[in-house]
C-alpha positions in Angstrom: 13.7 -3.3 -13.9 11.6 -2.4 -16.7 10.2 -6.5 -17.1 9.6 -5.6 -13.7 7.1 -2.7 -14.1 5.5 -4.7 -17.0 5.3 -7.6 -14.4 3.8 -5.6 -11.8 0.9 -4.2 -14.1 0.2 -7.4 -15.9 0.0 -10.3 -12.5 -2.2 -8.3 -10.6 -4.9 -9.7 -12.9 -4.4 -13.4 -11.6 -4.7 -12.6 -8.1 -1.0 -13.6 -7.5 0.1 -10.2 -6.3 -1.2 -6.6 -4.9 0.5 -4.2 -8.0 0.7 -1.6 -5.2 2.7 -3.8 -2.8 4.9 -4.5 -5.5 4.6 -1.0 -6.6 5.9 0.1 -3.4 9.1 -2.8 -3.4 10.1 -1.5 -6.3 10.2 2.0 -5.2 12.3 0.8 -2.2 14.9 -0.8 -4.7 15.5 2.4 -6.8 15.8 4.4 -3.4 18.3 2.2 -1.7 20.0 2.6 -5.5 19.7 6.0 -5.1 21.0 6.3 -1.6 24.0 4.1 -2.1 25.2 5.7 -5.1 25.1 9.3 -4.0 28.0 10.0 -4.9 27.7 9.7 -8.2 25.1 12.1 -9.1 21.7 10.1 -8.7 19.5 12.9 -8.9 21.2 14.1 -11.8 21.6 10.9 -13.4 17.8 10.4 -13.1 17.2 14.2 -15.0 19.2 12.8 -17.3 17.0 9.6 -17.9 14.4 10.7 -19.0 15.4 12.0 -22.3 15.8 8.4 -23.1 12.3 6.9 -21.4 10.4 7.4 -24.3 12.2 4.9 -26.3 10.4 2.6 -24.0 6.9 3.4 -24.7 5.0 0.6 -23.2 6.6 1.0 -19.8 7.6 4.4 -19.9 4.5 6.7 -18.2 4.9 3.8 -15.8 8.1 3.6 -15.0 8.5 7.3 -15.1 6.4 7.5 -12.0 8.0 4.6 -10.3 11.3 6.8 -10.9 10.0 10.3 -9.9 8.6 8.7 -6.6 11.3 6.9 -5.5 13.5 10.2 -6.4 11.2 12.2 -4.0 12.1 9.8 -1.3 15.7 10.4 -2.3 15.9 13.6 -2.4 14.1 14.4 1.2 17.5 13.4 2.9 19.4 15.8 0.9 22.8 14.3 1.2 24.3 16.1 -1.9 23.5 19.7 -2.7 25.9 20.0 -5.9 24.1 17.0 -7.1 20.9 18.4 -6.9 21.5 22.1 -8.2 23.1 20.3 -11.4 19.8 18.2 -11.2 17.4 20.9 -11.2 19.2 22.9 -14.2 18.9 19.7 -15.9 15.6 18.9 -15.1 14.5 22.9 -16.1 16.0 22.0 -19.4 14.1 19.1 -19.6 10.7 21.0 -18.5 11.6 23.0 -21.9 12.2 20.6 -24.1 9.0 18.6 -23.3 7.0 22.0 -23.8 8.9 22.8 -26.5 7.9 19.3 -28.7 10.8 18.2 -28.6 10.6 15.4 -25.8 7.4 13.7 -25.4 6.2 13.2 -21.8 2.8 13.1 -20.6 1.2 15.5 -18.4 1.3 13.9 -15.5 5.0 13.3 -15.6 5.6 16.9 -16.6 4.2 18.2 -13.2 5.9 15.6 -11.3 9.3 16.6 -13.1 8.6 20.1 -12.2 7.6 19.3 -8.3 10.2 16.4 -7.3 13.0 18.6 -8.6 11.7 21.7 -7.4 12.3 23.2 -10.5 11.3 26.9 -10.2 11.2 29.9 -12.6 14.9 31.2 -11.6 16.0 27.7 -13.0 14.4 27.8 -16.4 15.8 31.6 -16.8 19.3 30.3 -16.6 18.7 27.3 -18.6 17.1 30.2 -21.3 20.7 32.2 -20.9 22.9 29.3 -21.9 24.1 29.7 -25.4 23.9 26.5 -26.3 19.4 26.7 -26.0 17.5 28.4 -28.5 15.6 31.2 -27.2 11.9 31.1 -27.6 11.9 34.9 -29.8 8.0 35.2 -28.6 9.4 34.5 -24.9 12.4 36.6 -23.1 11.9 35.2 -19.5 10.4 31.8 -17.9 7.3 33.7 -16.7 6.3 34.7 -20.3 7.5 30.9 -21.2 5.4 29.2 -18.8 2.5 31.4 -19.4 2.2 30.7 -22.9 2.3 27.3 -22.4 -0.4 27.3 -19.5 -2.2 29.5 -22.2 -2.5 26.0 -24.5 -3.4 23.9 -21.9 -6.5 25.9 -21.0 -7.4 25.7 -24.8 -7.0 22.1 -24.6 -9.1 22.4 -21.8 -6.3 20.4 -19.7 -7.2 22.3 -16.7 -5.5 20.6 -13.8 -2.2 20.8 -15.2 -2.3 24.5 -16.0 -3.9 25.0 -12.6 -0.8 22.5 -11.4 2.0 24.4 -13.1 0.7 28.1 -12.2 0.5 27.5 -8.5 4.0 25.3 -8.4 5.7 28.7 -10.1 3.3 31.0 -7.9 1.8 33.1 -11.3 -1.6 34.6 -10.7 -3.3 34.8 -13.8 -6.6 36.5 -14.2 -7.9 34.3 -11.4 -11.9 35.2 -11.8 -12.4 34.5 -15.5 -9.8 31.2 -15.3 -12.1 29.6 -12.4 -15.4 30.6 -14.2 -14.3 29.1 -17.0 -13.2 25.9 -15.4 -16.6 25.8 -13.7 -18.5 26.3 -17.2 -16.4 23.2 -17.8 -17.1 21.4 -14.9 -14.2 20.9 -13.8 -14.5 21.3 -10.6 -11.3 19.6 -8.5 -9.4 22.4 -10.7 -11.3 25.0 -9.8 -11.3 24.2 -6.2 -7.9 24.2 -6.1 -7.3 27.6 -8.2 -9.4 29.2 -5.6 -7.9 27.7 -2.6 -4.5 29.5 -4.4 -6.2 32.6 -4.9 -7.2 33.0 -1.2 -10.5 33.8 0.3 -12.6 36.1 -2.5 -12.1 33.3 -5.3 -13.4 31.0 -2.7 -16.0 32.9 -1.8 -16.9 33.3 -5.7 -16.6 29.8 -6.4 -18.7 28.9 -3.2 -21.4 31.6 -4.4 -21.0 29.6 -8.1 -21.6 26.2 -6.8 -25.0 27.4 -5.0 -26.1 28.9 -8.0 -25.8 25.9 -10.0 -27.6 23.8 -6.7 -24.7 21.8 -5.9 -24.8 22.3 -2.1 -22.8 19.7 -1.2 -19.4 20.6 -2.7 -20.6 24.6 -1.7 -20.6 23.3 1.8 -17.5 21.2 1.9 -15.6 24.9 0.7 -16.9 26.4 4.0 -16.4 23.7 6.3 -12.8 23.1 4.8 -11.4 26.8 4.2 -13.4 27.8 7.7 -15.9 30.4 5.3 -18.9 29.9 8.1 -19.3 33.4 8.7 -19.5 34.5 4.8 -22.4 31.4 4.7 -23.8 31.1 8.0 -27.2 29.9 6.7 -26.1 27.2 3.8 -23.3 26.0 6.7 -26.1 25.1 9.6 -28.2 24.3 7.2 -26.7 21.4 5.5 -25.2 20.4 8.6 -28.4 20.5 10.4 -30.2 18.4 8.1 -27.9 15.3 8.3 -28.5 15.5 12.2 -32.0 15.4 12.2 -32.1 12.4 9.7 -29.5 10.7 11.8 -32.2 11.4 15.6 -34.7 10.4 13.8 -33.6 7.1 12.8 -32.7 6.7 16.7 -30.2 4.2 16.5 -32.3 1.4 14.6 -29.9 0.1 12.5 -32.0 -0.8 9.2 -32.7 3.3 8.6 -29.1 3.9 9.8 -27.9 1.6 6.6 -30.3 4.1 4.8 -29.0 6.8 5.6 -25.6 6.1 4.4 -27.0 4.8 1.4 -28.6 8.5 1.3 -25.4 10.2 2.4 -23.4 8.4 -0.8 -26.0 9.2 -3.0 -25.6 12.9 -2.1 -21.5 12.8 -2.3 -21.3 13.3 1.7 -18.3 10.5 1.8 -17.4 12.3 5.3 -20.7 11.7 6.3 -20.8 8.1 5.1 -17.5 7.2 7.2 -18.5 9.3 10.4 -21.9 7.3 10.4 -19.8 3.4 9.5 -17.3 4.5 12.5 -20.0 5.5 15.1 -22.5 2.8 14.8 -20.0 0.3 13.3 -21.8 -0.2 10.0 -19.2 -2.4 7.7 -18.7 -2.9 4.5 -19.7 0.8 2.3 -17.1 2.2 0.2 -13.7 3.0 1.3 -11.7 3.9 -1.1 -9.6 6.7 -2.5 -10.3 8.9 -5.9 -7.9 8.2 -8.6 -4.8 10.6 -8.5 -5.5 13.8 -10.7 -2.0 13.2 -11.6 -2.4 9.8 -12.7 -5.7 10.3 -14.6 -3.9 12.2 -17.8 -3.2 8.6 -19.2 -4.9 8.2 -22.4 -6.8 5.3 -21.0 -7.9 4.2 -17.4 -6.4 1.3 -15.9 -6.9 -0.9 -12.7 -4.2 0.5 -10.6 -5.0 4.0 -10.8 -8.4 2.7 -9.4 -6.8 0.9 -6.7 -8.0 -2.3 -7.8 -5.9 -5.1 -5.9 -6.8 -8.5 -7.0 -9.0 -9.7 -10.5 -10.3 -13.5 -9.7 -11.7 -15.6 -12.8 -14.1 -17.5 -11.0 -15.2 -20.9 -13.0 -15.7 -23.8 -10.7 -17.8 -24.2 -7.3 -15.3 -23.6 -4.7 -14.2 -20.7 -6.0 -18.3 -19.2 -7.2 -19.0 -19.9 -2.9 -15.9 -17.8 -2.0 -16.7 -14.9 -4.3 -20.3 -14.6 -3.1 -19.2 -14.6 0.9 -16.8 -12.4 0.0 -19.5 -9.9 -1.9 -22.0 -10.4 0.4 -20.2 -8.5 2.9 -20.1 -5.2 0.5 -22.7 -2.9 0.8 -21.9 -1.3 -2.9 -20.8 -3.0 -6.0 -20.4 -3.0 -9.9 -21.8 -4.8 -12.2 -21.3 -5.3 -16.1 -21.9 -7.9 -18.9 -19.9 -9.1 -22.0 -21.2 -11.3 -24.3 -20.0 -11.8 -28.6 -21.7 -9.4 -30.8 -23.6 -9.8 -33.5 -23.8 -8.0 -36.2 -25.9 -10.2 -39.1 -29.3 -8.8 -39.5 -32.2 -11.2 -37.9 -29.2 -13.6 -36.5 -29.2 -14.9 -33.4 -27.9 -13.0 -30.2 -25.2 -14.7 -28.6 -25.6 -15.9 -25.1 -23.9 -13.7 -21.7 -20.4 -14.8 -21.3 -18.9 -13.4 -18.4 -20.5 -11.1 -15.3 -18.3 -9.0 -13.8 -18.5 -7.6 -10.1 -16.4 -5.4 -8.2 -16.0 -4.1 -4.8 -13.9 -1.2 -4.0 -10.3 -3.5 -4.0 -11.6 -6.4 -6.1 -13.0 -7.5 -9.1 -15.0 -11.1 -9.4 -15.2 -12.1 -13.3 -17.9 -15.3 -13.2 -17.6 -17.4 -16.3 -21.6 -18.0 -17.0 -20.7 -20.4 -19.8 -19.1 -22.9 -17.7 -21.0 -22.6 -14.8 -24.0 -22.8 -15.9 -23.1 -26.0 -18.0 -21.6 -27.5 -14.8 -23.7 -26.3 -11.3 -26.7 -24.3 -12.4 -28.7 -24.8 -9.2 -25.5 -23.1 -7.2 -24.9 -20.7 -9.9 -28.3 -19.5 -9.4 -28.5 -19.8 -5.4 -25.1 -18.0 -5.6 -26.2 -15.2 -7.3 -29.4 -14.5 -6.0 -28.1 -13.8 -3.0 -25.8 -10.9 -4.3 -28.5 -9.5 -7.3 -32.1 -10.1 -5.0 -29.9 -8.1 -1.7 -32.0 -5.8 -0.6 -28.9 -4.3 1.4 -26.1 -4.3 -1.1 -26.6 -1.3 -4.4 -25.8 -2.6 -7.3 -24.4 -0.2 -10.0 -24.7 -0.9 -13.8 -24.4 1.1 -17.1 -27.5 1.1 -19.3 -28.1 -2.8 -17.3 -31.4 -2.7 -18.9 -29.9 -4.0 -21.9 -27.7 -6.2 -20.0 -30.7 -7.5 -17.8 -32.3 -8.7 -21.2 -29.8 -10.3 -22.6 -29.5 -12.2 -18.8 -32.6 -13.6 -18.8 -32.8 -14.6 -22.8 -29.6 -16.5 -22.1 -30.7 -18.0 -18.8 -33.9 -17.9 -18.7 -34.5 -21.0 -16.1 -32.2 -19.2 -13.1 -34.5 -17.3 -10.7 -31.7 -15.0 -10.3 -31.8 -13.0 -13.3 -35.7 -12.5 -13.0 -35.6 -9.4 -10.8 -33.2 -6.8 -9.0 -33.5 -5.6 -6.0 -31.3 -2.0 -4.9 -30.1 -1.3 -8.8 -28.7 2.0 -10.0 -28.2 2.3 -12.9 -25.5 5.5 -13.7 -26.8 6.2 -17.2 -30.5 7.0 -15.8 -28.7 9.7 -12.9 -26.3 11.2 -15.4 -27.9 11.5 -18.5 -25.0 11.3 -20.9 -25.6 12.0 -24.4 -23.2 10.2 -26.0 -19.5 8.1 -25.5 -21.5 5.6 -23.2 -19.7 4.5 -20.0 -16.1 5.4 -21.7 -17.1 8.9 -22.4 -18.7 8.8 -19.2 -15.5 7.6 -17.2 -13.9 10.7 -19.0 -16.2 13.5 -18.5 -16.0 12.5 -14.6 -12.8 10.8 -14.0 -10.4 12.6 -16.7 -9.9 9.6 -18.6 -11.7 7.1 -20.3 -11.8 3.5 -21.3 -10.0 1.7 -23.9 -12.8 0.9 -26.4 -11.0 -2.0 -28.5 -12.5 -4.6 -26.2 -15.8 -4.1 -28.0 -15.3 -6.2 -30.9 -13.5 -9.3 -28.5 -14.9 -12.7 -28.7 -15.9 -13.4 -25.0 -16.6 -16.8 -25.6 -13.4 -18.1 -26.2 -11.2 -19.3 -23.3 -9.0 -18.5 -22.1 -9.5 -14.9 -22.1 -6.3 -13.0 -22.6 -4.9 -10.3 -20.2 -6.0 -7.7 -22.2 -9.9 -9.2 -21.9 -9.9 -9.6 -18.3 -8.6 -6.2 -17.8 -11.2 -4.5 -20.2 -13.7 -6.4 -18.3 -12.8 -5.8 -15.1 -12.6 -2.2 -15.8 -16.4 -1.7 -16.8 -17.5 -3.0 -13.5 -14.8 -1.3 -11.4 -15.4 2.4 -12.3 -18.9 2.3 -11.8 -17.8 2.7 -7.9 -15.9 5.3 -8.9 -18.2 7.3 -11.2 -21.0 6.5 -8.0 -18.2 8.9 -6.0 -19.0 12.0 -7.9 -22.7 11.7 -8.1 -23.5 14.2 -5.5 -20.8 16.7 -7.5 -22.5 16.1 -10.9 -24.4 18.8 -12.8 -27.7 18.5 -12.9 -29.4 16.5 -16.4 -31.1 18.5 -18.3 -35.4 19.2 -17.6 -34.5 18.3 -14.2 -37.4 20.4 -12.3 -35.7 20.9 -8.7 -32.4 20.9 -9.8 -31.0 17.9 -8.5 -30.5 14.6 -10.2 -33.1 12.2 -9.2 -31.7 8.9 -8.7 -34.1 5.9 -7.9 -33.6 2.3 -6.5 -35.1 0.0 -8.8 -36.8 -3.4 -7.9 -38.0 -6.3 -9.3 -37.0 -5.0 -12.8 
């Protein structure tokens, strides 16, 4: 089973299988193991388990979460009770030991621990009784226990799990100052859900909070979602106002419609974006989902929390034509670069490799190299019809640089002179430092495995580890492009919104 998960993380990457198809067939195996074993304790079996996962290390955050979904499946049909009582205590033990340091598990597997087994306070306490655990001398009950615990993951500003664990075991702690600080923080998925908890006046609050910092979009989404209309009569009708006069005043023509979208992404309005694609069938704009907050605790991002379903290394004609019908029906995508570095003073630069470009379920990785060498006149017709689309946005981080290196390495295509519809992320957010990595982390919750930097892209072929990296830069670009219109504004900013601009013929 565990060649299995390492299996279903790695082949994905060749195209030969969706990881969450196979995702999901192996969570059907464990619950048929489950439900034909009942009798001997599965749930309790499981608890047990996972004092021995870590051993595993490369598999085990997976498998972990392979395990804990299946169990939840399991455990909905409640066939034995006396199993799953001995299951909980064991699994409130467990919760103790992790937050204790003496079991490592990572966040996201402690809050799934805590939820699948419905672990609750009452559960910890007698787990604290039993003679044979050492009491906590700072802690006398599970309240005081969780609490300080929650108390070090606000300092390590892990937000979402303290916000995760405080509403599972119902503790209201000083709810104002908590959210404010999460918003100071900008975490704002954590705060939204502390408030929701809270009940109406932290909603209010963190409504009144998002206005004053001009992000009106996520402000109204809090009244339209927890029905606040009356508190904010004016911000409601007026943001929904707006996007129906646009929508009139384009009357249907389909060109200004396409716009409009394009307008309503920009600004985060997602809802917008699919009401628009459903009533005047508009294909092909971003449909995805936002990575699990649960799954984005993992040190480093990877292509199946992203929902990423196939990688293609694209290298001959056949397979250049089929990528480019494919992309030209997207009206988003990502784009990144990869080429050796250099590092001798005065030396040479090396030529691109490798372009990557993603959609929101796949990830095309064109080998420039050999393409060029073999069908340069269909390389560039290909391409130009993806990078010179006025209709499909093209996202890039700090593509300047990469648009440079294009043309000094190609410098007879017609397709890397100019770009038409190119954003590029770094100009809209303005981050300091960390590049796209610390970018990916400040948004997302996680970043990107930086070892891929010093790789030698033009070797072939490229290893699993290389085609992952790679697809990776492209691919979150989509998903950093879903949090624009939540984003704090950049610095010197004059109307207190970030200004984000097509560029053409660059």
């Amino acid at each position: 089973m565990l060649m299995s998960v390492k299996d279903e993380k790695c082949t994905h990457l060749t195209g030969t299988c969706k990881a969450s198809a196979k995702f999901r067939a192996l969570q059907q195996q464990l619950y048929l193991v489950f439900l034909n074993n009942s009798q001997a304790g599965p749930a309790t079996l499981m608890a047990h388990c996972f004092y021995i996962l870590p051993i595993f290390e490369t598999y085990c955050d997976g498998f972990c979460h392979l395990v804990l979904s299946a169990l939840r499946r399991f455990l909905k049909i409640g066939n034995n009770g006396e199993d799953v009582l001995k299951a909980k205590v064991c699994a409130a033990k467990l919760f103790l030991d992790i937050i204790g340091g003496s079991l490592t598990h990572e966040e996201g597997v402690q809050i799934k621990i805590v939820q699948v087994f419905d672990v609750n306070l009452s559960d910890i306490d007698k787990v604290m009784c039993d003679l044979s655990v050492k009491r906590n001398p700072k802690a006398d009950t599970a309240k005081e226990v969780v609490e300080q615990y929650v108390s070090k993951l606000i300092e390590l500003q892990s937000y979402m799990t303290a916000v995760d664990l405080l509403t599972h075991f119902s503790i209201r702690q000083s709810g104002e100052s908590f959210l404010l600080q999460m918003m100071e923080c900008k975490q704002w998925k954590a705060a939204e859900k502390w408030a929701t908890y809270m009940g109406k006046p932290m909603l209010c609050l963190l409504v009144q909070e998002y206005v004053g910092q001009k992000l009106l979009k996520p402000a109204y989404d809090v009244i339209k979602k927890n029905n606040l209309r009356q508190e904010f009569p004016e911000l409601y009708h007026q943001e929904k106002g707006v996007w129906e006069i646009a929508e009139a005043r384009a009357n249907g023509d389909r060109q200004l419609l396409e716009y409009l979208v394009y307008l309503a992404m920009e600004a985060g309005y997602f809802e917008k974006v699919e009401e628009l694609c459903d009533r005047y069938s508009l294909k092909g704009f971003l449909n995805f989902k936002e990575p699990e907050p649960s799954l984005l605790h993992n040190r480093h991002l990877n292509l199946q929390q992203l929902f990423i379903e196939d990688v293609f290394w694209v290298d001959e004609v056949d397979s250049l034509r089929d990528a480019i019908c494919y992309l030209e029906e997207c009206k988003v995508v990502g784009i990144d670069c990869e080429w050796k570095p250099n590092y001798e003073k005065g030396g040479k630069s090396s030529k691109v490799s490798i372009m990557q470009i993603a959609s929101e379920k796949k990830v095309y990785i064109f080998d420039l190299i050999k393409l060029y060498e073999d069908v340069p006149s269909v390389l560039d017709e290909c391409l130009a019809r993806i990078l010179h689309s006025p209709s499909i946005l093209k996202l890039g981080y700090n593509f300047q640089c990469d648009v440079k290196q294009l043309a000094h390495s190609y410098g007879e295509l017609k397709c890397f002179k100019h770009f038409d519809m190119l954003l590029d992320i770094q100009n809209v957010f303005k981050e300091p430092r960390g590049g796209l990595s610390g970018l990916a982390e400040k948004i997302l919750g996680t970043g990107l495995n930086k070892t891929r930097r010093n790789s030698n892209w033009e070797q072939r072929p490229l290893s699993h580890y290389q085609l992952e990296y790679a697809a990776l830069d492209a691919a979150v670009l989509l998903h950093i492009f879903l949090h624009v219109g939540n984003h704090s504004q950049p610095a010197g900013a004059p109307d207190g919104h970030a200004k984000i601009e097509w560029k053409s013929h660059i």
